[in-house]
DRENVOLO-95035 format. One record per atom (N, C-alpha, C): residue number from 0; x, y, z. Coordinates in pm, 1 decimal, always signed. Layout:
N
[pt NUM, [X, Y, Z]] ...
END
This chain:
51
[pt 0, [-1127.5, +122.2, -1439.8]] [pt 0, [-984.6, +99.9, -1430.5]] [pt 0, [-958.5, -50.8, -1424.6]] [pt 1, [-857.2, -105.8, -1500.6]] [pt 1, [-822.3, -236.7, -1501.0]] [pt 1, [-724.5, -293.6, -1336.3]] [pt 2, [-755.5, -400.7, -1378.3]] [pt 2, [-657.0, -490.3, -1275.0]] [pt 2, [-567.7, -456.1, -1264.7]] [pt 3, [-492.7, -450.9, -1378.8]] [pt 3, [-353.9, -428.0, -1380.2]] [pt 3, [-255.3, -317.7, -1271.4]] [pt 4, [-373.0, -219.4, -1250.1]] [pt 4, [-341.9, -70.9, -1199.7]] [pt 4, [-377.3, -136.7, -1020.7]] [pt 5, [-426.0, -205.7, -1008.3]] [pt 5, [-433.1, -219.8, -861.6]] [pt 5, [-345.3, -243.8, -757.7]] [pt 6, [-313.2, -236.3, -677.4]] [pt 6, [-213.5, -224.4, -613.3]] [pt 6, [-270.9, -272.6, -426.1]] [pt 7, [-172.0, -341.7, -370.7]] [pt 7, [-206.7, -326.8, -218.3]] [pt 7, [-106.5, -297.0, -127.4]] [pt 8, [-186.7, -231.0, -36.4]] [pt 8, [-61.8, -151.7, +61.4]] [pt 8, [-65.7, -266.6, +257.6]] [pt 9, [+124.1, -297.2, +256.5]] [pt 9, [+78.0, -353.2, +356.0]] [pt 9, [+170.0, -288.4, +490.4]] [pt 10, [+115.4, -303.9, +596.1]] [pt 10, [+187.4, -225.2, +724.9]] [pt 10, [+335.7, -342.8, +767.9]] [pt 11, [+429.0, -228.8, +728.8]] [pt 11, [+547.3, -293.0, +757.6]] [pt 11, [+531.9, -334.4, +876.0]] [pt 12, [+476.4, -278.1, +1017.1]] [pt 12, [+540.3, -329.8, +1163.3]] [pt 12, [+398.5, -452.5, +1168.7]] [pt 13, [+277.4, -482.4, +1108.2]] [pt 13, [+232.0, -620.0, +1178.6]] [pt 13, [+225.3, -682.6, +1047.1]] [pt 14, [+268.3, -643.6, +929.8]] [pt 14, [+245.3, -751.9, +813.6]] [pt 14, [+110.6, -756.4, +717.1]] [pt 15, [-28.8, -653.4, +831.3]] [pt 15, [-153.1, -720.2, +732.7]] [pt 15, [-163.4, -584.6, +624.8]] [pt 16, [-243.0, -706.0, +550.1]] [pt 16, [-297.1, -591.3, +435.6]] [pt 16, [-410.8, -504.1, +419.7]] [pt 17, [-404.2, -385.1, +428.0]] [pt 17, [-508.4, -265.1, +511.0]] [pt 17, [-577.6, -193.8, +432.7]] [pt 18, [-521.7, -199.8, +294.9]] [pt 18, [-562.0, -61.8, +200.7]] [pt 18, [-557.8, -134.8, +19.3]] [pt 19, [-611.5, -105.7, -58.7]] [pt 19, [-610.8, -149.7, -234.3]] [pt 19, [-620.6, -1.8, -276.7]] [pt 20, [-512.5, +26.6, -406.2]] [pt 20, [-494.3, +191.1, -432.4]] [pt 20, [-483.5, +146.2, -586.0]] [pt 21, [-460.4, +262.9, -658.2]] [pt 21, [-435.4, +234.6, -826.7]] [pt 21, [-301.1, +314.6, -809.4]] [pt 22, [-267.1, +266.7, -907.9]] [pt 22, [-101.5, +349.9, -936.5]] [pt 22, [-86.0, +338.0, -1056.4]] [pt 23, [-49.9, +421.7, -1121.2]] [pt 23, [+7.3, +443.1, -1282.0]] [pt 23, [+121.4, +400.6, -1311.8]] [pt 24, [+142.7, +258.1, -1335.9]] [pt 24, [+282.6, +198.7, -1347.1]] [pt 24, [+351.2, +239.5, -1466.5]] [pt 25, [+324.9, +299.7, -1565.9]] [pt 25, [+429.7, +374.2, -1616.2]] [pt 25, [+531.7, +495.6, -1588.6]] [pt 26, [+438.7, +594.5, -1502.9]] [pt 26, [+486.1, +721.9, -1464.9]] [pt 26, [+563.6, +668.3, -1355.3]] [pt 27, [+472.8, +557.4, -1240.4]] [pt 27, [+560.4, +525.1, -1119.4]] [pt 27, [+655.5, +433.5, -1129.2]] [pt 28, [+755.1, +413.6, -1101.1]] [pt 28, [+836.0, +221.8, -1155.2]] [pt 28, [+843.8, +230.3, -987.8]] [pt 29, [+883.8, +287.0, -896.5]] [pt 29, [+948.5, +253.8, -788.1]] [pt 29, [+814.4, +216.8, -741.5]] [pt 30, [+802.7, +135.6, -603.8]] [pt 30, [+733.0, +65.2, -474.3]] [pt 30, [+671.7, +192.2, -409.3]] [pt 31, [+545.8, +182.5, -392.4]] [pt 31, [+474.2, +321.0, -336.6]] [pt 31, [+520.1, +301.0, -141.5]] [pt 32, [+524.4, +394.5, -119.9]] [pt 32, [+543.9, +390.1, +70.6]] [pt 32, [+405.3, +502.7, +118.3]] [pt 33, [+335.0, +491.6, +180.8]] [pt 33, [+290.6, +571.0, +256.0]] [pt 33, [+252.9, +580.0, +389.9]] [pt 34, [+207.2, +678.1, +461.3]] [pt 34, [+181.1, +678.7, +624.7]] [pt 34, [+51.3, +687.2, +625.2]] [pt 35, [-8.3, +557.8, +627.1]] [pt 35, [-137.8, +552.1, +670.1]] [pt 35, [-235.7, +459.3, +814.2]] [pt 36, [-298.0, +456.6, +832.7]] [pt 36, [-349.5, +409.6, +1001.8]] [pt 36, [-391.9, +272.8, +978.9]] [pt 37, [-347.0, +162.8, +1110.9]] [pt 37, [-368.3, +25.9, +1068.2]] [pt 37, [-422.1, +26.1, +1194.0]] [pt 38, [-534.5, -61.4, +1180.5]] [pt 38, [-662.2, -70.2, +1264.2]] [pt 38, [-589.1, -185.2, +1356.3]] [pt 39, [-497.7, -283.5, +1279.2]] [pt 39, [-479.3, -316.4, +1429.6]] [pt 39, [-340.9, -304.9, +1514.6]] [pt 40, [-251.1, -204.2, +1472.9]] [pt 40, [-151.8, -134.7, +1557.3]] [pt 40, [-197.7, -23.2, +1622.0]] [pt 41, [-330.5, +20.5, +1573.4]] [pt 41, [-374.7, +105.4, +1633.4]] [pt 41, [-282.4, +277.1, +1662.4]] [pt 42, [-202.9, +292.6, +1510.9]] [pt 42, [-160.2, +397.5, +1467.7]] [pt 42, [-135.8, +411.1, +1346.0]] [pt 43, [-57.0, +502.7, +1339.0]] [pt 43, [-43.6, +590.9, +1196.0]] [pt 43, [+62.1, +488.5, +1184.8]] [pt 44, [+143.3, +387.4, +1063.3]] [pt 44, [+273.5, +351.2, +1038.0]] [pt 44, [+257.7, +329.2, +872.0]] [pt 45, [+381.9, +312.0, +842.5]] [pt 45, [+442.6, +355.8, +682.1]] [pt 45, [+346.1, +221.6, +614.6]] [pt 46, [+296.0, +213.3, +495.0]] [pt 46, [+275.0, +101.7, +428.2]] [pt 46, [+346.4, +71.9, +320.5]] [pt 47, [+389.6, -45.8, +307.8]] [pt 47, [+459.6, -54.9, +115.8]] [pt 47, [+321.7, -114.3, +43.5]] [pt 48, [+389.7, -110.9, -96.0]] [pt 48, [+338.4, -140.7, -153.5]] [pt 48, [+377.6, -315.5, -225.0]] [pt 49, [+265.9, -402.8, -211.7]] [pt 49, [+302.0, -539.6, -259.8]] [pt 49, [+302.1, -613.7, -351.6]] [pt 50, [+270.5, -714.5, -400.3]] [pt 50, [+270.1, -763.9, -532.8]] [pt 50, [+82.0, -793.8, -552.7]] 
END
């Protein structure tokens, strides 16, 4: 899979960047959100997706 498709997810409540995902930017156009666990809030909170 190319570069292009890479993507990083960051935790809205401390800012860092936790996770690298692929996304199909044709099918997707909108900003991915998900609920995944940030090691250092030390819970589950939403991530966006960044540039």
């Amino acid at each position: 899979m190319s570069q292009d498709n890479m993507i990083k997810l960051e935790c809205t409540v401390c800012k860092t960047t936790n996770y690298h995902s692929h996304k199909n930017k044709k099918t997707l156009k909108e900003r991915l959100e998900m609920k995944k666990y940030c090691n250092k809030c030390k819970a589950h909170t939403i991530h966006k997706e960044t540039k």
